[in-house]
mmCIF file of the C-alpha atoms, coordinates in Angstrom:
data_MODEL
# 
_entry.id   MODEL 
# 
loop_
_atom_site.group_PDB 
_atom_site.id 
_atom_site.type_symbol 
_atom_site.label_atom_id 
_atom_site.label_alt_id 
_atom_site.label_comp_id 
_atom_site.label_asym_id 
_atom_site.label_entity_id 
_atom_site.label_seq_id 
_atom_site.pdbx_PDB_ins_code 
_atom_site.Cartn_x 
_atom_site.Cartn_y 
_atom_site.Cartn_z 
_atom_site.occupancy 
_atom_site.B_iso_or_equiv 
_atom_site.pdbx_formal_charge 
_atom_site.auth_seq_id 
_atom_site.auth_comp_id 
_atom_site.auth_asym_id 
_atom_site.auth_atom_id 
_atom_site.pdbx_PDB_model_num 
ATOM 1   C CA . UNK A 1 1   ? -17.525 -9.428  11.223  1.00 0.00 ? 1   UNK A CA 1 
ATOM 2   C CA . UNK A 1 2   ? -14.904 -6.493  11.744  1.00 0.00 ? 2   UNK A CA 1 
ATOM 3   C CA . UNK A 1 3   ? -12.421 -6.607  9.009   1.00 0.00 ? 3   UNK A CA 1 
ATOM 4   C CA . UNK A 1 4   ? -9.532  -4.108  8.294   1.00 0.00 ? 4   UNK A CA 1 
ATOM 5   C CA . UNK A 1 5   ? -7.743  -2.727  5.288   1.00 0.00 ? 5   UNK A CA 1 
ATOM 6   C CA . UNK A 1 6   ? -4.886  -1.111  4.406   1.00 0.00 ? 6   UNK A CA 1 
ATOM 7   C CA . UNK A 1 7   ? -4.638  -0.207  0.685   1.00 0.00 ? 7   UNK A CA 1 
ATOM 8   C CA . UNK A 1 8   ? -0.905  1.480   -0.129  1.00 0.00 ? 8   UNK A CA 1 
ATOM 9   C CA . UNK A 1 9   ? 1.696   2.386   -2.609  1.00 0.00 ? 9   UNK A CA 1 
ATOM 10  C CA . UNK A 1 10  ? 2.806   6.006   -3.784  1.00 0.00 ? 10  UNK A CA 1 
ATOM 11  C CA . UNK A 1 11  ? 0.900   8.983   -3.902  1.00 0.00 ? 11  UNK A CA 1 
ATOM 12  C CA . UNK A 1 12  ? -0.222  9.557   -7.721  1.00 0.00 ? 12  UNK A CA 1 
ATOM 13  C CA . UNK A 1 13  ? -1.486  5.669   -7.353  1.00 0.00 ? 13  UNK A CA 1 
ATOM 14  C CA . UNK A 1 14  ? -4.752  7.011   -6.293  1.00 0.00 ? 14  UNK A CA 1 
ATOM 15  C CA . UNK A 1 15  ? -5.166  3.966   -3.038  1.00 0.00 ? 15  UNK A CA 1 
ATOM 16  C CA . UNK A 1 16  ? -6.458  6.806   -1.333  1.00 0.00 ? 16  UNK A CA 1 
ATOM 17  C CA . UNK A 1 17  ? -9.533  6.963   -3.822  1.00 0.00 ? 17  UNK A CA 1 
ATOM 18  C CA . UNK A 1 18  ? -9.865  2.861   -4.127  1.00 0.00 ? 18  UNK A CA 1 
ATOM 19  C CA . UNK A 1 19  ? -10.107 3.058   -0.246  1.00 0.00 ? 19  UNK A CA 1 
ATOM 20  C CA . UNK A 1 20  ? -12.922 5.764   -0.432  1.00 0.00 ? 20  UNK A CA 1 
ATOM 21  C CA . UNK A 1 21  ? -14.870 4.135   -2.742  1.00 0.00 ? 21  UNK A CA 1 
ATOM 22  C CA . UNK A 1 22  ? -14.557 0.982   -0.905  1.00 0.00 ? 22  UNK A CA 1 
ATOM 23  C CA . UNK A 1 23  ? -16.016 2.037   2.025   1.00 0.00 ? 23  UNK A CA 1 
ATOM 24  C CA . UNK A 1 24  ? -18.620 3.979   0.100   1.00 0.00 ? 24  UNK A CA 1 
ATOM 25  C CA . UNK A 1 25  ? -19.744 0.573   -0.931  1.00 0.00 ? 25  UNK A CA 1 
ATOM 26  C CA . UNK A 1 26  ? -19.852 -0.829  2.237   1.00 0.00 ? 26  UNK A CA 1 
ATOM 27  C CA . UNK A 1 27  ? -22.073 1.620   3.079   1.00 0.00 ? 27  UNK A CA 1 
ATOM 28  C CA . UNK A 1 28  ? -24.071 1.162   0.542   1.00 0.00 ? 28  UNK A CA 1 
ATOM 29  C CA . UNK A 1 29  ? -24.671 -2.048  1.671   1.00 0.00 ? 29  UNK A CA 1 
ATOM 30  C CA . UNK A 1 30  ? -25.706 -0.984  5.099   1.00 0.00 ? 30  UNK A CA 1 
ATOM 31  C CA . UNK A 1 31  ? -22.594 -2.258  6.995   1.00 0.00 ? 31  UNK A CA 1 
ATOM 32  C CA . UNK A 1 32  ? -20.383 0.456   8.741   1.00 0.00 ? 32  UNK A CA 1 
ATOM 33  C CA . UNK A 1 33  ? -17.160 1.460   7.649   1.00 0.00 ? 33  UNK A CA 1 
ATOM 34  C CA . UNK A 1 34  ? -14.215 4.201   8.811   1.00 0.00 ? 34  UNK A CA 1 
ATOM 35  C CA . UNK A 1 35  ? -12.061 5.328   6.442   1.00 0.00 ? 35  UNK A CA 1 
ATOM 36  C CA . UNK A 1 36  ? -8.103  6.915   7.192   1.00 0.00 ? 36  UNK A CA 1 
ATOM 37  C CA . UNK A 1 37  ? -5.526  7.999   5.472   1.00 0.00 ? 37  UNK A CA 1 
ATOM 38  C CA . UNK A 1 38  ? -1.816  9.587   5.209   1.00 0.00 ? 38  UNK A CA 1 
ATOM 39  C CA . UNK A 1 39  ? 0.919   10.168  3.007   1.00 0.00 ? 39  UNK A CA 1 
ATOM 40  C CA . UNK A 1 40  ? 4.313   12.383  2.569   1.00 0.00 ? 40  UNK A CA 1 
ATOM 41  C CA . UNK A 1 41  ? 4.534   15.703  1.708   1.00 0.00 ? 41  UNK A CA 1 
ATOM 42  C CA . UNK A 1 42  ? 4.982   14.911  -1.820  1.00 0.00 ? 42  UNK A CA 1 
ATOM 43  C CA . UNK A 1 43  ? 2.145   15.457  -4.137  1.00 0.00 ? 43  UNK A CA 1 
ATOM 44  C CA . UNK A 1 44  ? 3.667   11.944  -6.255  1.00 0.00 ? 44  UNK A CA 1 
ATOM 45  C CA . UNK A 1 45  ? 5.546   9.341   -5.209  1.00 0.00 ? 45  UNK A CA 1 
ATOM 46  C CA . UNK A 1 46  ? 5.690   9.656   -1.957  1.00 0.00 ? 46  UNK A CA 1 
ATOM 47  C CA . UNK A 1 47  ? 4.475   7.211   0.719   1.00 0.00 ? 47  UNK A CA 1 
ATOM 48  C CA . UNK A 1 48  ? 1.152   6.633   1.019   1.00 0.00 ? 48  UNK A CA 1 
ATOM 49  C CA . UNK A 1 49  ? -1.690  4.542   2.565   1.00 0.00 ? 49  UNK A CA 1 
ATOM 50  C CA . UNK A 1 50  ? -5.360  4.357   3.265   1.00 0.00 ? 50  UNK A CA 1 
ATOM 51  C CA . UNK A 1 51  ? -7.386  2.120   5.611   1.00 0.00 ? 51  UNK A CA 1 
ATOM 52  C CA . UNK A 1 52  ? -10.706 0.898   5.924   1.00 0.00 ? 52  UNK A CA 1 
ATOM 53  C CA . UNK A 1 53  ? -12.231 -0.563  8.233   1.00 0.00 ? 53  UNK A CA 1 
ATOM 54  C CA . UNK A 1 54  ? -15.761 -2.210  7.804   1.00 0.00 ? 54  UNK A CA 1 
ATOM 55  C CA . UNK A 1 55  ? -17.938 -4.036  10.155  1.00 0.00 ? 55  UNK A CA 1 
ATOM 56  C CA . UNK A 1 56  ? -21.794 -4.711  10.806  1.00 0.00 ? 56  UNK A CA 1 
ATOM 57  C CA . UNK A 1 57  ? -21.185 -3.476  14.277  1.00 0.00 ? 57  UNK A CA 1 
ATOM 58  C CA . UNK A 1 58  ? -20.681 0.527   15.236  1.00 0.00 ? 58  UNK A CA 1 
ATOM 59  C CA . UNK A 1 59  ? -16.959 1.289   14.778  1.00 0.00 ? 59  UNK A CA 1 
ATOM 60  C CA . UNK A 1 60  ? -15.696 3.172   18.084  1.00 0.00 ? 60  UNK A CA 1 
ATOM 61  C CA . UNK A 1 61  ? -12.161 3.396   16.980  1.00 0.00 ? 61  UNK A CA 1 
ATOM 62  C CA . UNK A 1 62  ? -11.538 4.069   12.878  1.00 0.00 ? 62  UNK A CA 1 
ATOM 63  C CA . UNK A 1 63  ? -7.763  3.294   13.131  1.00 0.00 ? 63  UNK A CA 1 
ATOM 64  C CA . UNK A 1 64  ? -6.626  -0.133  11.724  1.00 0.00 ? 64  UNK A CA 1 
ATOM 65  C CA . UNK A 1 65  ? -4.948  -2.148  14.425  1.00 0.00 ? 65  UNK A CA 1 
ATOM 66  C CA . UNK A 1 66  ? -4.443  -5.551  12.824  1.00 0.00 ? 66  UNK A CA 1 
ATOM 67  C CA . UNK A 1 67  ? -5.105  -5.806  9.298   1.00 0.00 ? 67  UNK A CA 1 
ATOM 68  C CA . UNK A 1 68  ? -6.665  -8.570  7.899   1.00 0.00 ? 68  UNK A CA 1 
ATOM 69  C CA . UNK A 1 69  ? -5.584  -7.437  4.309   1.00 0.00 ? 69  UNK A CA 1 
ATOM 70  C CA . UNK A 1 70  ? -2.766  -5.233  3.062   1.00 0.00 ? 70  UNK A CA 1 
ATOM 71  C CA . UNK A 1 71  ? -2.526  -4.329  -0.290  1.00 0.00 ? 71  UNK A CA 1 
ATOM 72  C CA . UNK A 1 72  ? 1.412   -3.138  -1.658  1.00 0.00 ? 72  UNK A CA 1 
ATOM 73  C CA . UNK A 1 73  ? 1.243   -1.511  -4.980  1.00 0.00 ? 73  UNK A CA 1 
ATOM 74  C CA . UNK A 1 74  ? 5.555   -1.087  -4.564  1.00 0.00 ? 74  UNK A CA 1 
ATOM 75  C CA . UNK A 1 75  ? 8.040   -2.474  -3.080  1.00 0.00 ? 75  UNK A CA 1 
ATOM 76  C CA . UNK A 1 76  ? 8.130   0.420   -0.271  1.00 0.00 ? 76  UNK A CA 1 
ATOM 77  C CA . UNK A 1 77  ? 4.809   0.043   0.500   1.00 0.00 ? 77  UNK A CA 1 
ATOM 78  C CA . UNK A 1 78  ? 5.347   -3.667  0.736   1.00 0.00 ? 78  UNK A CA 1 
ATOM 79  C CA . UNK A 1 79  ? 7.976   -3.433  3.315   1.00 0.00 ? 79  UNK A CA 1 
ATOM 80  C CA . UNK A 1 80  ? 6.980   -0.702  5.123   1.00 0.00 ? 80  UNK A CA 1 
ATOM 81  C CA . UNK A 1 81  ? 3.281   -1.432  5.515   1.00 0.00 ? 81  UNK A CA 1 
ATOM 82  C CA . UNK A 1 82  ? 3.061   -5.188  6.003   1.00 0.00 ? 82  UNK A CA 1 
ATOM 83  C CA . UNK A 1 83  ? 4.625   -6.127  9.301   1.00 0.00 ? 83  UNK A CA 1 
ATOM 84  C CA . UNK A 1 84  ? 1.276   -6.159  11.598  1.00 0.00 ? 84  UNK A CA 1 
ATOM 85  C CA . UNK A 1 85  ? -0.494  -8.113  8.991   1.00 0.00 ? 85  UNK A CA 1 
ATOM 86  C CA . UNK A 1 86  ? -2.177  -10.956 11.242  1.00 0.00 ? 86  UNK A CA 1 
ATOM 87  C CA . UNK A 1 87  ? -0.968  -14.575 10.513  1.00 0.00 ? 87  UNK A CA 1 
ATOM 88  C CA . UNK A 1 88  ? -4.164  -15.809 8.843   1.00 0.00 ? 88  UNK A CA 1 
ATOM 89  C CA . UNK A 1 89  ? -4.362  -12.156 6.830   1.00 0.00 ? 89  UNK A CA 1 
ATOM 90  C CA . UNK A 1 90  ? -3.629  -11.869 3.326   1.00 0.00 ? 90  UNK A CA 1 
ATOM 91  C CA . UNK A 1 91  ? -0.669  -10.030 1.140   1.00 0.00 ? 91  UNK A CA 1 
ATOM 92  C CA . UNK A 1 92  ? -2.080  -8.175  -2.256  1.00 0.00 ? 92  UNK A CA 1 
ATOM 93  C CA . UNK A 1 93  ? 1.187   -7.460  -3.823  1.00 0.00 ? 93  UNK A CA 1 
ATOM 94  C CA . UNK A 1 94  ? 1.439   -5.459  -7.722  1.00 0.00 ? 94  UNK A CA 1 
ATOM 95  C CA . UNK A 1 95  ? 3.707   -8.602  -8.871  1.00 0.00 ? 95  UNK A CA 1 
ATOM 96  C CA . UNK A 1 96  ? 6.110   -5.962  -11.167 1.00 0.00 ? 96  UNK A CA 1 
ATOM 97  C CA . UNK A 1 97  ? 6.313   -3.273  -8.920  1.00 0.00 ? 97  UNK A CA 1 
ATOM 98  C CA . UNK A 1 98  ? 6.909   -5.954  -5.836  1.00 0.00 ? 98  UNK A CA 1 
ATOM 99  C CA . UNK A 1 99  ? 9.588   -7.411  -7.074  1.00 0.00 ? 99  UNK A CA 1 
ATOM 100 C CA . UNK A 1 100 ? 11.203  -8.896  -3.919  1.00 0.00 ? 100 UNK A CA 1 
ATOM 101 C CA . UNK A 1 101 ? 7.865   -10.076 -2.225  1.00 0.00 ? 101 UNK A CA 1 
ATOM 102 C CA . UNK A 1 102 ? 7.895   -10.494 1.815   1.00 0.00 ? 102 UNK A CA 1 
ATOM 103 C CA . UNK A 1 103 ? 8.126   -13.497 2.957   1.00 0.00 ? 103 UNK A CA 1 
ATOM 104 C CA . UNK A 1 104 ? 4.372   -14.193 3.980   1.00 0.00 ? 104 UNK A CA 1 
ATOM 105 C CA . UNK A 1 105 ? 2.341   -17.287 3.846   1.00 0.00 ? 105 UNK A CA 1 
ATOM 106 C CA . UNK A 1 106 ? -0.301  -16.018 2.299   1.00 0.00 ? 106 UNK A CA 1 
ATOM 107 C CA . UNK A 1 107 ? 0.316   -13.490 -0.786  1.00 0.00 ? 107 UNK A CA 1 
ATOM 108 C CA . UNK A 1 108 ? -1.750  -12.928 -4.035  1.00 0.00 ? 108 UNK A CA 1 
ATOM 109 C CA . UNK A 1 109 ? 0.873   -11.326 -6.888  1.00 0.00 ? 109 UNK A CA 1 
ATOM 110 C CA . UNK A 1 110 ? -1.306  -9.738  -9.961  1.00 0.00 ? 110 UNK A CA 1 
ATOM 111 C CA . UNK A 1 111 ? 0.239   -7.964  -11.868 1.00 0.00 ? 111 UNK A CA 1 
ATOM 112 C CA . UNK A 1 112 ? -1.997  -4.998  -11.087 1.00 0.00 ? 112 UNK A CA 1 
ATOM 113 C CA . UNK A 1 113 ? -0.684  -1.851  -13.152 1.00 0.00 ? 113 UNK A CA 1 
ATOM 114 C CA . UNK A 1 114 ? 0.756   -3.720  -15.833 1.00 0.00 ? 114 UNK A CA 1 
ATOM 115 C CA . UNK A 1 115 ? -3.151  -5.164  -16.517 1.00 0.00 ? 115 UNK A CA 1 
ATOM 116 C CA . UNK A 1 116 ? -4.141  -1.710  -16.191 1.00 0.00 ? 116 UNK A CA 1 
ATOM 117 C CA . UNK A 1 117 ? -1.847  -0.523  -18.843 1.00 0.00 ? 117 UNK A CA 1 
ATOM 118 C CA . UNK A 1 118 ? -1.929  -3.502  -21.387 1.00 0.00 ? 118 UNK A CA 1 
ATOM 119 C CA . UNK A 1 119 ? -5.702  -4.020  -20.964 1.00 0.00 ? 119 UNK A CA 1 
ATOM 120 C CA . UNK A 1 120 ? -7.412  -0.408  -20.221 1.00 0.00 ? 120 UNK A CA 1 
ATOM 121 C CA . UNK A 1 121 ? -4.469  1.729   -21.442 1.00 0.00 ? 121 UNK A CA 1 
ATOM 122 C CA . UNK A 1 122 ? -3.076  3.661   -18.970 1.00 0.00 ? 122 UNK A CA 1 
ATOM 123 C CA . UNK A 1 123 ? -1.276  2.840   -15.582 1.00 0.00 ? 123 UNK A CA 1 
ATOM 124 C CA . UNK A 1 124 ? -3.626  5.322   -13.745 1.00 0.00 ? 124 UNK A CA 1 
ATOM 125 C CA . UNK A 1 125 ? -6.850  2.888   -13.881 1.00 0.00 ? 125 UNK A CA 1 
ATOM 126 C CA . UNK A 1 126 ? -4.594  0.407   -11.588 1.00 0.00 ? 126 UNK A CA 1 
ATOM 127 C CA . UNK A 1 127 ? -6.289  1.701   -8.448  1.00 0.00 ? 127 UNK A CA 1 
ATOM 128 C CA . UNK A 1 128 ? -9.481  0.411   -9.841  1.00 0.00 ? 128 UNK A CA 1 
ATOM 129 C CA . UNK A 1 129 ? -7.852  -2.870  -11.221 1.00 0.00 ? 129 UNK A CA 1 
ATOM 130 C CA . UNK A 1 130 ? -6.560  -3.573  -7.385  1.00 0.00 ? 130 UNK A CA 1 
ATOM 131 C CA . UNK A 1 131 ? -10.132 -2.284  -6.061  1.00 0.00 ? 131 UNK A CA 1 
ATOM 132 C CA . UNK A 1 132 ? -11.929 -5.138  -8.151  1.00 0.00 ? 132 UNK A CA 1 
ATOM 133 C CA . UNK A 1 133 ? -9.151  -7.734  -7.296  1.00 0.00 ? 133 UNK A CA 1 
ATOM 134 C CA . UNK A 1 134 ? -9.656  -6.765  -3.471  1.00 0.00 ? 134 UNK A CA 1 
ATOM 135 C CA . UNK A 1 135 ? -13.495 -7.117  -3.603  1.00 0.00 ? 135 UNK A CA 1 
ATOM 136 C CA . UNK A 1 136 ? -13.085 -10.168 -4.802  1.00 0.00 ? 136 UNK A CA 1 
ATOM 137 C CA . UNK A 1 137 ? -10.392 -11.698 -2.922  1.00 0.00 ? 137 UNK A CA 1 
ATOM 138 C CA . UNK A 1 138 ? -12.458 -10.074 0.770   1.00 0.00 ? 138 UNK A CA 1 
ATOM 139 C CA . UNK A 1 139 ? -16.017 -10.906 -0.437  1.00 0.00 ? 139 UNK A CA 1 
ATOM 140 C CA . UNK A 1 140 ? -17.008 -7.409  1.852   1.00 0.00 ? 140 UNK A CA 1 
ATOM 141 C CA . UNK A 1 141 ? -19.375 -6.087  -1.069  1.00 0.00 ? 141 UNK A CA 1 
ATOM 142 C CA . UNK A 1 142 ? -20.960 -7.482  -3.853  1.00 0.00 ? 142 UNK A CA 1 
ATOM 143 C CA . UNK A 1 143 ? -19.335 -6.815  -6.995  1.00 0.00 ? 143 UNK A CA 1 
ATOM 144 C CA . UNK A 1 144 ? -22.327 -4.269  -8.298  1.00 0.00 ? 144 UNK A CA 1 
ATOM 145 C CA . UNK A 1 145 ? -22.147 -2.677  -5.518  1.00 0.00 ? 145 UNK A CA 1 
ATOM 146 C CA . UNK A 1 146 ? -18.794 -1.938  -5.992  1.00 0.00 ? 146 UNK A CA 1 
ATOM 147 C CA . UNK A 1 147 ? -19.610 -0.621  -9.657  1.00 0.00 ? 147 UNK A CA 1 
ATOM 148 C CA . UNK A 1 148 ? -22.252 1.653   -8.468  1.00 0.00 ? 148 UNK A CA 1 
ATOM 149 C CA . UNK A 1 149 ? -20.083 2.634   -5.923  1.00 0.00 ? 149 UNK A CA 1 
ATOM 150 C CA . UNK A 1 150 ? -17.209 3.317   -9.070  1.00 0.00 ? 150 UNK A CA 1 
ATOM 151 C CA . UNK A 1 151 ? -19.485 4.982   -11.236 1.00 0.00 ? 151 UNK A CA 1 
ATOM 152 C CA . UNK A 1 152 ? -20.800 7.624   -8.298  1.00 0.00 ? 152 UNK A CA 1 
ATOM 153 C CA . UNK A 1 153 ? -16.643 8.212   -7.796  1.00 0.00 ? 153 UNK A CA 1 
ATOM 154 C CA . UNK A 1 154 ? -15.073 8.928   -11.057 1.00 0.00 ? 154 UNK A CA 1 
ATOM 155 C CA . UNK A 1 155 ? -15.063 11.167  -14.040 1.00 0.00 ? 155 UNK A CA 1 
ATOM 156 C CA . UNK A 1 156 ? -18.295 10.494  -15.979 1.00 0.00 ? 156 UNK A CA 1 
ATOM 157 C CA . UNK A 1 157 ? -15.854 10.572  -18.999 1.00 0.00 ? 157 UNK A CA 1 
ATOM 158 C CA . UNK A 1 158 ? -13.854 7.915   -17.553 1.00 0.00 ? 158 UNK A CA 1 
ATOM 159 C CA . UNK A 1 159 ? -16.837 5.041   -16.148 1.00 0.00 ? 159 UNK A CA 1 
ATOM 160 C CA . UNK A 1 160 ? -16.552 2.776   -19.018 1.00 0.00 ? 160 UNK A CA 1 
ATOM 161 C CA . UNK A 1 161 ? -12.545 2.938   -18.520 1.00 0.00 ? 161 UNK A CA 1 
ATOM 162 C CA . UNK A 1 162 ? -13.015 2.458   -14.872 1.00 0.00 ? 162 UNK A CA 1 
ATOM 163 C CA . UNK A 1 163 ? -15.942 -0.400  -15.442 1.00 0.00 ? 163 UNK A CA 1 
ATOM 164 C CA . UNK A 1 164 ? -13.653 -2.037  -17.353 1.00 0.00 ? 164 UNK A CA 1 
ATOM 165 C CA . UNK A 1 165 ? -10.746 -1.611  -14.800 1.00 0.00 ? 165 UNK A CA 1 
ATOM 166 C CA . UNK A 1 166 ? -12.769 -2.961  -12.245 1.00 0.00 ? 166 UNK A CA 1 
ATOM 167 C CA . UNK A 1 167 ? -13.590 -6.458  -14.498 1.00 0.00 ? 167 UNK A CA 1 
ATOM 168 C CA . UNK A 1 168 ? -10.103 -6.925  -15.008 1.00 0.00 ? 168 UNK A CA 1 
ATOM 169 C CA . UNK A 1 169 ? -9.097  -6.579  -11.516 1.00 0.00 ? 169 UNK A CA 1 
ATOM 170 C CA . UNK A 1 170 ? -12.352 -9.095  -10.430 1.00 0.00 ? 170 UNK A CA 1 
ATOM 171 C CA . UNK A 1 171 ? -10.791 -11.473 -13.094 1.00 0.00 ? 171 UNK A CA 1 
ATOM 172 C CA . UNK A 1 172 ? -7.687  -11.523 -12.109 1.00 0.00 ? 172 UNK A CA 1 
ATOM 173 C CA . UNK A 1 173 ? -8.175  -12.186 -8.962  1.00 0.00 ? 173 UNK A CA 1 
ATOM 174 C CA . UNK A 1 174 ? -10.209 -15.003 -9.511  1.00 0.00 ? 174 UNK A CA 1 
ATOM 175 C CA . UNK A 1 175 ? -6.940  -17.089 -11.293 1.00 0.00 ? 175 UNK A CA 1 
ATOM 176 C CA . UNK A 1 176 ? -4.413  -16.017 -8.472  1.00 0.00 ? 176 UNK A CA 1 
ATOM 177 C CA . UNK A 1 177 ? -3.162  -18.499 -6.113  1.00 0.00 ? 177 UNK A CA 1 
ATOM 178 C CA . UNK A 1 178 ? -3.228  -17.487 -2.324  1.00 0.00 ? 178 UNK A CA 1 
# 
């Protein structure tokens, strides 16, 4: 049941922290996960990625090889971080900050921070937006799970925000075409 993430963008998009509580979840759930990471020198902006990988079987070696699904929040990302996506994986692209999507059979565009913005208020909830669209779109954890999983993570000033975040991202998934 092995399946592999990678979850990227620029640093300040907080992937890093969607990845963490991702595999958090999984855990909670009694699978196995690994969780990775790296990005640029740059505090924001930067290059950055995160990977998870999550399986019901021990994990020997916690580096993605072959993901299944790659999530671009920009275009950088996008190209940079997509090119050992398998052929039956799947492309999570941020549709406005993707605009010149890689040719890939199958790609989900949401419009990812623009949701976060117009619907929770501020682009920095779009990590959580992509986290819910992602649970949905893998079916690795349960969606409470992944609430719990939320709540444990963030601010407590900031869980109804992220709660929120996390509906709109479940949602939207649920209406994109792969």
């Amino acid at each position: 049941m092995r399946k592999q993430l990678r979850l990227s963008g620029s640093g300040g998009q907080g992937v890093i922290t969607a990845a963490i509580i991702f595999a958090e979840a999984a855990v909670a759930e009694g699978k196995n996960a690994a969780q990775s990471q790296s990005y640029g020198p740059e505090a924001r902006g930067g290059a950055s990625k995160s990977e998870v990988i999550i399986d019901t079987e021990p994990i020997f070696h916690p580096h993605v090889t072959r993901p299944d699904v790659v999530l671009a929040m920009t275009q950088k990302a996008a190209d940079k971080y997509y090119s050992d996506l398998g052929p039956e994986g799947l492309l999570v692209l941020d549709e406005q900050l993707v605009p010149e999507p890689p040719d890939f059979p199958r790609t989900v565009r949401i419009p990812i921070t623009k949701l976060a913005i117009e619907e929770v208020g501020k682009p920095l909830f779009a990590n959580i937006v992509a986290l819910g669209a992602m649970v949905r779109l893998t079916g690795l954890v349960d969606f409470e799970t992944i609430k719990q999983s939320v709540a444990r993570r963030v601010p407590p000033k900031t869980v109804e925000q992220n709660m929120k975040a996390l509906q709109i991202g479940w949602d939207a998934a649920a209406q994109a075409e792969v």
